[in-house]
C-alpha positions as CSV (number, residue, x, y, z in Angstrom):
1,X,20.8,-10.3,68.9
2,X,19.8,-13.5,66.5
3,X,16.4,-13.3,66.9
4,X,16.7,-17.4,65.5
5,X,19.3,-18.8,67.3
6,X,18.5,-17.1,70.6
7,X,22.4,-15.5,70.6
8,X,23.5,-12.7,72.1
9,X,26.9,-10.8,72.0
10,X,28.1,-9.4,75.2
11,X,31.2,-6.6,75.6
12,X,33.9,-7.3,78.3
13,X,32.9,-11.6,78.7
14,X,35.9,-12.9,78.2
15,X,36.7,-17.1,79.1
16,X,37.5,-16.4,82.6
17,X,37.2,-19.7,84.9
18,X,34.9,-19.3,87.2
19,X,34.1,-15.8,86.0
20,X,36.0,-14.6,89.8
21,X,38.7,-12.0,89.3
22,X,42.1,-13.0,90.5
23,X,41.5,-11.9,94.2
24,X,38.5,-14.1,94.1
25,X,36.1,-11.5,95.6
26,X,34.6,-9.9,92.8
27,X,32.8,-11.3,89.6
28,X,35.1,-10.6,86.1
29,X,31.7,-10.9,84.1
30,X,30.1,-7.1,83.6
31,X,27.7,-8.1,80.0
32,X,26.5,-5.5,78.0
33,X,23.6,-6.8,75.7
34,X,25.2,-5.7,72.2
35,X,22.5,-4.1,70.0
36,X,23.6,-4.7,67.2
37,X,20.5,-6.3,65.4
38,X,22.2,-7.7,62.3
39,X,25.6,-8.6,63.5
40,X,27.5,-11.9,62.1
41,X,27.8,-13.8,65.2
42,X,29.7,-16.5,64.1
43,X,29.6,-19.9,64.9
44,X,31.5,-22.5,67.3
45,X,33.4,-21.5,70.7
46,X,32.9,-17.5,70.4
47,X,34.6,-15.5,73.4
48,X,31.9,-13.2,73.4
49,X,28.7,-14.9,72.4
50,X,26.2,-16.7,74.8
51,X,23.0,-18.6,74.2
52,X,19.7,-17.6,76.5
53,X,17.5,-20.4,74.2
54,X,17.1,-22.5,77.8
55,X,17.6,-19.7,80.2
56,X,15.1,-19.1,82.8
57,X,13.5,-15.6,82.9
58,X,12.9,-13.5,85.8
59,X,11.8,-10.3,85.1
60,X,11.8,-7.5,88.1
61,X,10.5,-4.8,85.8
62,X,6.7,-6.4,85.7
63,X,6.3,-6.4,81.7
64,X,6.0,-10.4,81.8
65,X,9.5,-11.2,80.1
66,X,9.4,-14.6,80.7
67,X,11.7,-16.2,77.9
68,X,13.6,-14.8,74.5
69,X,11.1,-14.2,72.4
70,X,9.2,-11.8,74.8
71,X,12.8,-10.0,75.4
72,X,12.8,-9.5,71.7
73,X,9.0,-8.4,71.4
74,X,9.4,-5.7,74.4
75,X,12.7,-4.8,72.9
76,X,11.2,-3.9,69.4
77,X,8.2,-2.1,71.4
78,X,7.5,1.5,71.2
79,X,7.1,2.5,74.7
80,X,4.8,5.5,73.5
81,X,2.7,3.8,71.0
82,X,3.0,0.0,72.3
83,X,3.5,-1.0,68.6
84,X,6.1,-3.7,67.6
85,X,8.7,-1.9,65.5
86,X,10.9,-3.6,62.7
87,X,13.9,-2.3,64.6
88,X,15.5,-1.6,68.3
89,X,12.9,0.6,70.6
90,X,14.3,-0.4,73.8
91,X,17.8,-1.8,75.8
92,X,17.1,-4.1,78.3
93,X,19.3,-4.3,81.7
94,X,19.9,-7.3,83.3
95,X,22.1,-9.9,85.2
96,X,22.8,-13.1,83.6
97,X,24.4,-15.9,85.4
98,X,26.0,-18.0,83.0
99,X,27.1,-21.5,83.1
100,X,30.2,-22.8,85.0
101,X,32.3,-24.4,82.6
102,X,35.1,-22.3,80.5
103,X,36.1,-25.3,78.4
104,X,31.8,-26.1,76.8
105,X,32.5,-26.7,73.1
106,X,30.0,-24.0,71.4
107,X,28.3,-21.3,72.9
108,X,28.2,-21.0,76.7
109,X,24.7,-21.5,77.7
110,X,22.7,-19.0,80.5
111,X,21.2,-20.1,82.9
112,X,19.4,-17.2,84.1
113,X,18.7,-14.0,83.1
114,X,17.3,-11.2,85.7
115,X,15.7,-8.1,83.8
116,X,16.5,-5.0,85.8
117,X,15.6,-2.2,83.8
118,X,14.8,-0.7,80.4
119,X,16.3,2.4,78.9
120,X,14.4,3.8,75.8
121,X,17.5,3.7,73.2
122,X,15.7,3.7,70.0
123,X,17.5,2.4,66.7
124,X,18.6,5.2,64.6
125,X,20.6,4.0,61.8
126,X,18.6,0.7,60.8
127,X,15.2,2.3,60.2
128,X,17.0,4.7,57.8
129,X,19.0,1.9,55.6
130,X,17.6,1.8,51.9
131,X,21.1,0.7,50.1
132,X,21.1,-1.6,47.6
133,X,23.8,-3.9,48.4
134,X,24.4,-6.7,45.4
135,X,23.0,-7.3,42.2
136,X,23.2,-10.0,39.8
137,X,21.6,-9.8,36.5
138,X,22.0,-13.0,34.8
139,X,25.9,-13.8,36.3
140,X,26.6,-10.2,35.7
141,X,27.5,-9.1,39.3
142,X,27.8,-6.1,41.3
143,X,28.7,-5.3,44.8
144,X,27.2,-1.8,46.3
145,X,26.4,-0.7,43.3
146,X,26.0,3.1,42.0
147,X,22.4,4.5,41.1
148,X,23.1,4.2,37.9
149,X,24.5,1.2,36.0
150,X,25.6,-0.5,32.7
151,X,24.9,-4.4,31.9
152,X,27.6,-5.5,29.3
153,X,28.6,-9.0,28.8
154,X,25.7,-11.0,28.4
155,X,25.6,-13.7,26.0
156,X,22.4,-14.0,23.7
157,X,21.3,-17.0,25.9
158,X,21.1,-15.0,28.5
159,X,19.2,-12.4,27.0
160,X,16.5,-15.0,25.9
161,X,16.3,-16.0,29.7
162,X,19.2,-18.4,30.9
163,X,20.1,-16.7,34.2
164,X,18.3,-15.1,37.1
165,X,18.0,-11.5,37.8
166,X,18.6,-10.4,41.8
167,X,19.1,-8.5,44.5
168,X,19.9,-7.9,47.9
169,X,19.3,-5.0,50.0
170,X,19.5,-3.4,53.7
171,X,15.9,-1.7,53.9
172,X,12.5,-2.7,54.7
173,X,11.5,-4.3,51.2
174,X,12.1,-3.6,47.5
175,X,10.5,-3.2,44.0
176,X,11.5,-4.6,40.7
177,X,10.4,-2.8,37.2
178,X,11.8,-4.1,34.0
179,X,11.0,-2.1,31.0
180,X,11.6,-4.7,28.1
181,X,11.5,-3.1,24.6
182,X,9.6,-0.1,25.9
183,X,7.1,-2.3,28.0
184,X,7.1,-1.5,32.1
185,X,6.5,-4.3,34.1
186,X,6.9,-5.8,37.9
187,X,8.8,-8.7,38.1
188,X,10.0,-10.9,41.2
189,X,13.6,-11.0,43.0
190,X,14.9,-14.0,41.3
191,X,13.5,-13.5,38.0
192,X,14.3,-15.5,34.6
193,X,12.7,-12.4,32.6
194,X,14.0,-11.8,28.9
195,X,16.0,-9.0,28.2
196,X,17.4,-6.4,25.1
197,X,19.5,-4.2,24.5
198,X,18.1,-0.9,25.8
199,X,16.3,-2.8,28.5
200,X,15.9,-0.7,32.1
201,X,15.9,-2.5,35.3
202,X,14.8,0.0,38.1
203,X,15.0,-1.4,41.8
204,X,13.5,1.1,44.5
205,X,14.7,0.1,47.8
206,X,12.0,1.4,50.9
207,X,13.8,2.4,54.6
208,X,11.9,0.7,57.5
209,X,10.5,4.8,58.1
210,X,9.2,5.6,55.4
211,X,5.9,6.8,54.4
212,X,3.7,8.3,52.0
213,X,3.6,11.2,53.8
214,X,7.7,11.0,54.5
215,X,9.1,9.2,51.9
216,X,12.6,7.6,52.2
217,X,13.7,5.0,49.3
218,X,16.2,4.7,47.0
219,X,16.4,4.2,43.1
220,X,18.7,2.0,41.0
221,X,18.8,1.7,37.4
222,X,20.7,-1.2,35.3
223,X,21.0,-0.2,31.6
224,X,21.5,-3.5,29.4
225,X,23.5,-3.5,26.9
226,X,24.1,-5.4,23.5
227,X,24.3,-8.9,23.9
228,X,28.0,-10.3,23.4
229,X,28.9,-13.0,20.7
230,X,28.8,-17.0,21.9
231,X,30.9,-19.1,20.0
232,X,30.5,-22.8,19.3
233,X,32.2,-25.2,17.3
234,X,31.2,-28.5,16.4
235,X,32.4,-31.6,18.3
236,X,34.8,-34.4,17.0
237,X,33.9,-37.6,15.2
238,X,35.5,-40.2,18.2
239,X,37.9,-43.3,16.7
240,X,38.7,-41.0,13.2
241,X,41.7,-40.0,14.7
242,X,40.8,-36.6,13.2
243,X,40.9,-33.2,15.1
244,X,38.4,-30.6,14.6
245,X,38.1,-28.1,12.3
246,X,40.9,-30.6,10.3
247,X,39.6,-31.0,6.8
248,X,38.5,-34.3,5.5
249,X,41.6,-35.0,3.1
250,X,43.9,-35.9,5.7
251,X,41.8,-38.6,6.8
252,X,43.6,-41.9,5.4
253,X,40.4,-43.2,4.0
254,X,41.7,-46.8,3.1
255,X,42.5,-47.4,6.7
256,X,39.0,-47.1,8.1
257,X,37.5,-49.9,9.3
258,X,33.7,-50.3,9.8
259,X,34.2,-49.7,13.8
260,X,35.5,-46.5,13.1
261,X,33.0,-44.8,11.1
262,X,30.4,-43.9,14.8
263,X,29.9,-40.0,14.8
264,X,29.7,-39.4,18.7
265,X,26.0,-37.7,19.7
266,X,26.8,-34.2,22.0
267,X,25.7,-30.7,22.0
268,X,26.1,-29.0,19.0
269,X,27.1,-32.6,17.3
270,X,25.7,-34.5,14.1
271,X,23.9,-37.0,16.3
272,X,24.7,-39.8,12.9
273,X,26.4,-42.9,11.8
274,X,27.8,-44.0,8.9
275,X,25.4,-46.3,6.9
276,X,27.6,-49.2,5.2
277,X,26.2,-49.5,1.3
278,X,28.8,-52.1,0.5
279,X,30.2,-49.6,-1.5
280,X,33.4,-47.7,-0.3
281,X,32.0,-44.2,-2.2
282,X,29.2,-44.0,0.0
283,X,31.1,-44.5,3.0
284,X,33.5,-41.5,2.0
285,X,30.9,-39.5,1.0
286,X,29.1,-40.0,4.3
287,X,32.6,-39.5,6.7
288,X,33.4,-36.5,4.1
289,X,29.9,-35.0,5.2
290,X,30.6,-35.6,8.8
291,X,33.9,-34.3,8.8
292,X,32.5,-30.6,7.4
293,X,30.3,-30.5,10.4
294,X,33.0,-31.0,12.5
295,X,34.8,-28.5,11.6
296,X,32.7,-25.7,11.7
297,X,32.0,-23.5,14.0
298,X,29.2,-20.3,14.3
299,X,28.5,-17.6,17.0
300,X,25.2,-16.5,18.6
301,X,25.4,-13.1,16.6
């Protein structure tokens, strides 16, 4: 069930006409309610997915169903305690009578839905889930990862807070500790915390049953290791017809012309022009000074 979108997944509904069998005599249409709480219903014309957004409610069972959300409330409803769960309590049983038309473009809509029953089916494999199922520390990446990991490849600009640090998990709710040069601290999913070498990152997942009394979470730890080297290289004076890291001498000096001598402002560029003296030393000195820059190049580390 999509508890947004009002969808529901049914087994056997198939695109069957009028829903009749062949002999015409009895309906093809026998829904079963899928319970699957976090399934991936799709989108567009699905076989088996209906919409009860603008279906009418009548509910035979006197527990005042009288639209979606209340079939989701009841449905998440302890019958013993008459608490609202985070997961499945109940499975409702019903009759739907769906619209008429096989060839709708996107979901077929319900027109009614009659609630016959309730059978206590409690949810036993969601209120257990405490996996941890991504994490991505500053473009470093990991899918279902192990309780124990190893962060390489960060650059230094990463380390000194480029990047977000997150997560994505299956349980009830999570907890973030970064130890950063031996200090413990909470930080938020989505973080731009520094980091170092040695750094810890320990994520406790929490399952939807646990307690103090019970607990049931899970721990992951991400080790961060040494920060890897960036390398840079200066940019390229434009109209010198000069590539980087080419040293000044082959530059055919006599041939410059005044609109030549512009040192193009970028990133990691001598943002500079040449000054014209009058005198053809200074301009060669200057360009001779420009081209150095040019060519060199330095790392992070």
């Amino acid at each position: 069930m999509n508890v947004n979108a009002s969808l529901v997944e049914l087994g056997n509904y198939k695109k069957v006409g009028s829903g009749r069998s062949t002999d015409k005599t009895t309906l093809d249409l026998a829904p079963y309610v899928s319970s699957d709480l976090k399934g991936d219903l799709g989108v567009g014309d699905e076989q088996n997915i209906v919409s009860l957004r603008k279906a009418v409610f009548v509910d035979l069972t006197k527990n005042d169903i009288d639209s979606f959300d209340d079939l989701k409330t009841f449905m998440f409803t302890n019958p013993t305690t008459k608490e609202v769960e985070d997961y499945r309590q109940q499975r409702a049983e019903g009759q739907l009578v769906v619209n008429d038309n096989p060839d709708t473009d996107g979901f077929r809509r319900v027109a009614m839905v009659i609630i016959t029953g309730w059978v206590s089916a409690a949810d036993t494999t969601t209120p257990a889930q405490k996996d941890l199922l991504s994490a991505n520390i500053k473009g470093v990446t990991f899918s279902n990862p192990t309780a124990s990991e190893t962060v390489n490849g960060l650059p230094q600009a990463a380390m000194d807070g480029d990047g977000k640090i997150s997560f994505t998990h299956n349980g009830k709710e999570m907890e973030i500790e970064l130890t950063h040069n031996g200090s413990a601290s909470t930080i938020q999913n989505g973080s731009t915390a520094a980091l170092a070498a040695g750094d810890t990152i320990k994520v406790t997942v929490y399952a939807r049953n646990h307690t103090s009394e019970a607990p049931n979470k899970s721990d992951y730890t991400f080790t961060i290791g040494a920060a890897v080297a960036a390398f840079y290289e200066n940019t390229v004076a434009t109209g010198l017809g000069v590539a980087k890291a080419d040293d000044a001498s082959t530059v055919v000096w006599d041939a410059l012309k005044a609109a030549d001598t512009s040192i193009a402002p970028a990133t990691g560029a001598l943002t500079a022009s040449v000054v014209l003296t009058g005198k053809d030393e200074d301009t060669v000195a200057q360009l001779k000074l420009a081209m150095y820059f040019l060519g060199d190049s330095y790392s992070t580390i």
